[in-house]
C-alpha positions as CSV (number, residue, x, y, z in Angstrom):
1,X,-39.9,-43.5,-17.3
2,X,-37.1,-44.2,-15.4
3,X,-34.4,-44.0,-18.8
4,X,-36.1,-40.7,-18.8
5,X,-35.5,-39.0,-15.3
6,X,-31.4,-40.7,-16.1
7,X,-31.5,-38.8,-19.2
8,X,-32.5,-35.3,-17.5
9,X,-30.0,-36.0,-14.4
10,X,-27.3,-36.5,-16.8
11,X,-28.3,-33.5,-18.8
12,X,-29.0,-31.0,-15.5
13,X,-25.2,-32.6,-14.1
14,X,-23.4,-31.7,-17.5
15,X,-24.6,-28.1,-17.5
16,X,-23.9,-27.7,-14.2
17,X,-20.4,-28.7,-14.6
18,X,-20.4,-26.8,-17.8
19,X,-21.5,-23.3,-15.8
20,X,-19.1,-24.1,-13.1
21,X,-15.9,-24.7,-15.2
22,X,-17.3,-21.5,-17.5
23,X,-17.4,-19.8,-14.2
24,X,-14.0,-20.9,-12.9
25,X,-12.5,-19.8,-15.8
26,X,-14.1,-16.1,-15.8
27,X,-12.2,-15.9,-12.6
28,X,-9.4,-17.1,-13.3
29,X,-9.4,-14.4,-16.2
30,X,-10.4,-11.6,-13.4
31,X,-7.4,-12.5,-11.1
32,X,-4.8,-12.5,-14.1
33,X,-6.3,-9.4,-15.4
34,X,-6.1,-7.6,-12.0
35,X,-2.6,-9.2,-11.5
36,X,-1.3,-7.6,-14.6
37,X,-3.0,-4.4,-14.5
38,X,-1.0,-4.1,-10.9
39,X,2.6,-5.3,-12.4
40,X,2.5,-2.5,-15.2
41,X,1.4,0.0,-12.3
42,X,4.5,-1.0,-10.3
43,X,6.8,-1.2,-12.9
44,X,5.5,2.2,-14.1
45,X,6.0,3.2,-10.2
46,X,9.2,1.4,-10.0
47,X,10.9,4.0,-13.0
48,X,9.3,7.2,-11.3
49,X,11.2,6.6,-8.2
50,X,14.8,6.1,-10.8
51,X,13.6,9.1,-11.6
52,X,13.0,11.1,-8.6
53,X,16.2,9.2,-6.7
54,X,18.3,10.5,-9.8
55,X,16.8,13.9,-8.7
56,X,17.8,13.7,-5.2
57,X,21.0,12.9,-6.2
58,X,21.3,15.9,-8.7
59,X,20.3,18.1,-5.8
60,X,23.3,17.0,-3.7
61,X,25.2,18.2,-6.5
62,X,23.4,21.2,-6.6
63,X,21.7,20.5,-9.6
64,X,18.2,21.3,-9.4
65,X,17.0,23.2,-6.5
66,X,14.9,22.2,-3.1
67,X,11.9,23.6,-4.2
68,X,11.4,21.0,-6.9
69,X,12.6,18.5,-5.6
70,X,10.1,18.5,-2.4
71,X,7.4,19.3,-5.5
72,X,8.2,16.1,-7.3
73,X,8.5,13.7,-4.5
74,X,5.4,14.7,-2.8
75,X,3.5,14.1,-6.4
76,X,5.0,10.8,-6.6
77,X,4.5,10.1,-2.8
78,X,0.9,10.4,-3.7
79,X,0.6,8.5,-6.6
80,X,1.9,5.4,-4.6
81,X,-0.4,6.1,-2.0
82,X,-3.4,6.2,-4.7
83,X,-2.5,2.9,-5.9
84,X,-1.7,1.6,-2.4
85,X,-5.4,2.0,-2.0
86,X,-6.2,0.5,-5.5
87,X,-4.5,-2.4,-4.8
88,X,-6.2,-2.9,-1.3
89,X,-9.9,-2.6,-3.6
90,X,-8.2,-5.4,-6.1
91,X,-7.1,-7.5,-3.0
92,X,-10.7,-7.2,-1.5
93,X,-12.4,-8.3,-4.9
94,X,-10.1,-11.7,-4.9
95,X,-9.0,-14.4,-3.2
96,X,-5.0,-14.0,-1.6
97,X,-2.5,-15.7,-3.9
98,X,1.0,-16.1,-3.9
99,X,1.7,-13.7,-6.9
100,X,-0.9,-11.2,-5.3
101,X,1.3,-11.2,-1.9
102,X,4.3,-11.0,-4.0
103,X,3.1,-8.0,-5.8
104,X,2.4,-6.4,-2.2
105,X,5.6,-6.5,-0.9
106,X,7.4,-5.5,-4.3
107,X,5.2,-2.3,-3.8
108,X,5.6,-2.1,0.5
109,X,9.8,-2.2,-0.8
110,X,8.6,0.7,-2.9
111,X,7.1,2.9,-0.6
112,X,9.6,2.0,1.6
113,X,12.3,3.5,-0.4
114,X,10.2,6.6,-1.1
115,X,10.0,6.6,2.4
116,X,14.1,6.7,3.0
117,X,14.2,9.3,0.3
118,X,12.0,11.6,1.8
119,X,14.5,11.4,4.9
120,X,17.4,12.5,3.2
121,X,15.2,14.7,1.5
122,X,14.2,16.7,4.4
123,X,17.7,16.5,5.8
124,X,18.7,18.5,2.9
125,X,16.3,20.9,2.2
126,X,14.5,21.4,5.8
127,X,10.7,21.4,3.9
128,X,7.4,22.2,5.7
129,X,5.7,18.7,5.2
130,X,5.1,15.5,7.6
131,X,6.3,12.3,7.2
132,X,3.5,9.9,8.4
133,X,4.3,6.2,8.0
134,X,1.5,3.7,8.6
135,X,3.2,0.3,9.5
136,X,-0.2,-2.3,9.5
137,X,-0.6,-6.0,10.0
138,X,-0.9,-7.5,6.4
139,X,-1.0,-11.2,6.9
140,X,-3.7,-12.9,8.9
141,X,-4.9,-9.5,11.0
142,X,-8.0,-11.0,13.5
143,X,-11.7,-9.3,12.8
144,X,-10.9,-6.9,16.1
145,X,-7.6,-5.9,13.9
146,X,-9.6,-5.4,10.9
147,X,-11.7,-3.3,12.7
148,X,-8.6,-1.4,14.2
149,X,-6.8,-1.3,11.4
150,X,-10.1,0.7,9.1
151,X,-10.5,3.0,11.6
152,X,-6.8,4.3,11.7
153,X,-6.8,3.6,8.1
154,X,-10.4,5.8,7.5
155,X,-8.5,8.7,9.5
156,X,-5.2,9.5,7.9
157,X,-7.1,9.3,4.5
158,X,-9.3,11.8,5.8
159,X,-6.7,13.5,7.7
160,X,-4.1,13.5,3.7
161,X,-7.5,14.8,2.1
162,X,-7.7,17.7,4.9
163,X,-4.1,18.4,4.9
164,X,-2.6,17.7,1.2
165,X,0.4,18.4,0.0
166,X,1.2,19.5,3.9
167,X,1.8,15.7,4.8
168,X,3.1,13.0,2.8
169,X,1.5,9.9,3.9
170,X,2.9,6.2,3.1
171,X,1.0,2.4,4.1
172,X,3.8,-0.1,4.6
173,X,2.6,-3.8,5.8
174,X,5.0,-4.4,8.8
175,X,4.7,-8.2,8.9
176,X,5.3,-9.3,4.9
177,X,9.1,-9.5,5.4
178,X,11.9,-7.7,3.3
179,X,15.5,-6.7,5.5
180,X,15.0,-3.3,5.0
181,X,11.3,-3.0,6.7
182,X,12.6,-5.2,9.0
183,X,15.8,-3.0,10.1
184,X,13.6,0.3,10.1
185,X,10.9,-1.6,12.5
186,X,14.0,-2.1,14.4
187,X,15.1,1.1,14.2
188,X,11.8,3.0,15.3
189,X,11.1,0.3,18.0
190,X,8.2,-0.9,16.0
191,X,6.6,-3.5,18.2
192,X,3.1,-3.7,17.9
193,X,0.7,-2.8,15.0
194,X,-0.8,-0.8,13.5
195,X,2.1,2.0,14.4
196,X,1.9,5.7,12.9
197,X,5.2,7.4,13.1
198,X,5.4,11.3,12.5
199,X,8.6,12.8,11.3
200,X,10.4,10.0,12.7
201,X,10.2,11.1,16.1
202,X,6.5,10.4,17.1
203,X,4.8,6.8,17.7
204,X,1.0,6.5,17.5
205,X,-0.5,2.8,18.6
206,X,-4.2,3.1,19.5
207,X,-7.2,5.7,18.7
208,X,-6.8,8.3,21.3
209,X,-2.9,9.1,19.9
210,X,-4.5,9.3,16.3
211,X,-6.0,12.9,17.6
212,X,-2.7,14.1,18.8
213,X,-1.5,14.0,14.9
214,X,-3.8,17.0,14.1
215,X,-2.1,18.9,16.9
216,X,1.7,17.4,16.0
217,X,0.8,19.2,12.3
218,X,0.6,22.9,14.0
């Protein structure tokens, strides 16, 4: 009797490491999956903006006119910002990893740049959109910051929904790293987060500035 009950905790004890290991692996397949299904969006992303900096650069030499230019960086503005919020759903679903982080910032040095072009572009060609940058904590935000951090989050998705092609609205993380997020944090006085900055002239920190951005639209 006793040979027997051995025999049956061996055999529950080898399944059970069998189902783990088969469910290990699963994952590990998920997270690679996810990983390179993010890569080819960024790479994809990463020969759009070429593209639309080559445009801006063919407008200063009078090239192509305003009109499309504004039309084809507010398209692309939006496509980042699509798959900004795909690749928060992707980080939700798994655990952080090195490689996921990395793939972050490659895209927060993306937007960032979209973000610089958009400058020059309005410096140029004086068009009747908003810039609205949303600068978050990324790494480590506490469950109160969370919470903060959905709210403002829930609202300017509501608000780019509302307003469209009127605003062209951009998610950087503010604490991943990178000179050049660095230097504009510096530049805007960025010192707490989440910050929402309008046309590079207005700072929003906490809920009851999130309604002035309605008004700052008019």
């Amino acid at each position: 009797m006793f040979s027997n009950q051995k025999h049956v905790f061996w055999q529950a004890l080898i399944l059970t490491i069998f189902i783990f290991s088969v469910g290990v692996a699963i994952g590990f397949l998920i997270e690679n999956s996810r990983l390179g299904k993010i890569n080819e969006l960024y790479v994809n992303s990463e020969v759009e903006l070429l593209d639309v900096r080559i445009q801006s650069e063919m407008l200063n030499a009078n090239l192509i006119n305003c009109d499309l230019a504004i039309e084809k960086n507010i398209k692309f503005a939006d496509k980042v910002y699509d798959e900004a919020k795909l690749l928060g759903r992707y980080e939700d679903a798994q655990r952080f990893s090195e490689a996921l982080v990395l793939q972050h910032k490659k895209y927060d040095l993306l937007r960032t740049m979209v973000w610089v072009n958009s400058i020059k572009l309005k410096e140029k060609c004086s068009p009747n959109y908003h810039n609205i940058i949303y600068i978050y904590q990324y790494t480590d935000p506490s469950i109160k910051k969370i919470a903060e951090q959905e709210t403002f989050s829930k609202f300017l998705e509501e608000l780019k929904i509302k307003e469209q092609d009127r605003i062209l609205l951009l998610p950087i993380a503010g604490d991943i790293g990178g000179i050049s997020i660095e230097a504009l944090k510096e530049q805007f006085n960025i010192t707490v987060l989440p910050t929402v900055i309008i046309d590079e002239k207005t700072k929003i920190t906490d809920f009851a500035g999130l309604k002035q951005i309605e008004n700052l639209l008019k």
